[in-house]
N, C-alpha and C positions, 0 to 999 in steps of 0.2 A: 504494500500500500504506500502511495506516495506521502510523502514527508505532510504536505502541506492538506491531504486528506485526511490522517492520522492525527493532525492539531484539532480539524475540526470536531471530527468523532470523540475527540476526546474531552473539549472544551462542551460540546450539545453534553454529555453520557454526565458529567458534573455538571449541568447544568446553570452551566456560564456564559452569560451574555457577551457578544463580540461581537464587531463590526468584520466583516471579511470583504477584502478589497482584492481583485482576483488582476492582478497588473498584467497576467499572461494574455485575458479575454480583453480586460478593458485597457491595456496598453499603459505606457510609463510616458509623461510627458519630461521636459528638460527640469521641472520645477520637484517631480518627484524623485528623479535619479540626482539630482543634487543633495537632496536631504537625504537622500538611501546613503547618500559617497561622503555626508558629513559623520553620521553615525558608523560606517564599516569602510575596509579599505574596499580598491575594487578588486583585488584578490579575493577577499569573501563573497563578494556579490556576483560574483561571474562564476556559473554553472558551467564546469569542464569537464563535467562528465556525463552532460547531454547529449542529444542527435544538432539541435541548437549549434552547439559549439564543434560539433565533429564535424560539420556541413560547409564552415565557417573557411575561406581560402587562407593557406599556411598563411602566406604577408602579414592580415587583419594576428591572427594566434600570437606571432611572434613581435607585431609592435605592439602589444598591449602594454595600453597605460591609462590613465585618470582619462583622459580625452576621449581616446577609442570606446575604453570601457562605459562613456558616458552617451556616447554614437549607438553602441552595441543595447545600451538597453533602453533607449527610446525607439530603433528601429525594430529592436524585436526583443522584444519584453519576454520573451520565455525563456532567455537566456540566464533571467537574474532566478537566484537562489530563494526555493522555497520553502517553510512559512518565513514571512518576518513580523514579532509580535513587535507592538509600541503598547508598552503596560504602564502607565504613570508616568508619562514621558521618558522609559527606559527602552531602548530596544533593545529586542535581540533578532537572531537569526538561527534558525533551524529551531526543530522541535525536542525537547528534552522534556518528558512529564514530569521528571524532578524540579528541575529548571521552571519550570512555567507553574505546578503547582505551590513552589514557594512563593512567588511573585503572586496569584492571583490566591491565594490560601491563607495567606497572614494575618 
């Protein structure tokens, strides 16, 4: 099961209220991949071990950086790393039940 279908199953099952923002369907604008690049490097945020990123021409792979990585996920949002929670102005990324139920359980 995917990372970011496994947050949700799991956030509905304890019955916790969330907002889900699906950036793959409804796309990453320059305004959201700024604030994703303020919070995480884009090392974190670029999914390399997608179809996304395997698709991708060597060149685009091997200049990655802040710039491209910023190109790479407004053109194609499915590239970025899923779930990313914003819990009390804290983010994180990916899914750990540990992790997320100390943050939303306290």
């Amino acid at each position: 099961m995917r990372q970011d279908k496994k947050a949700r199953v799991w956030l509905s099952n304890h019955g916790l209220q969330y907002k889900f923002y699906n950036y793959k369907s409804d796309g990453c604008d320059e305004k959201l991949a700024a604030t994703l690049l303020q919070h995480f490097t884009y090392h974190e945020l670029i999914n390399k071990r997608g179809t996304t990123w395997r698709k991708l021409p060597e060149n685009l792979k091997t200049s990655l950086n802040v710039k491209v990585a910023k190109e790479l996920m407004t053109s194609q949002p499915s590239i970025i790393v899923r779930p990313i929670f914003k819990i009390d102005e804290e983010w994180s990324l990916g899914f750990s039940e540990d992790l997320i139920s100390k943050k939303v359980m306290s």
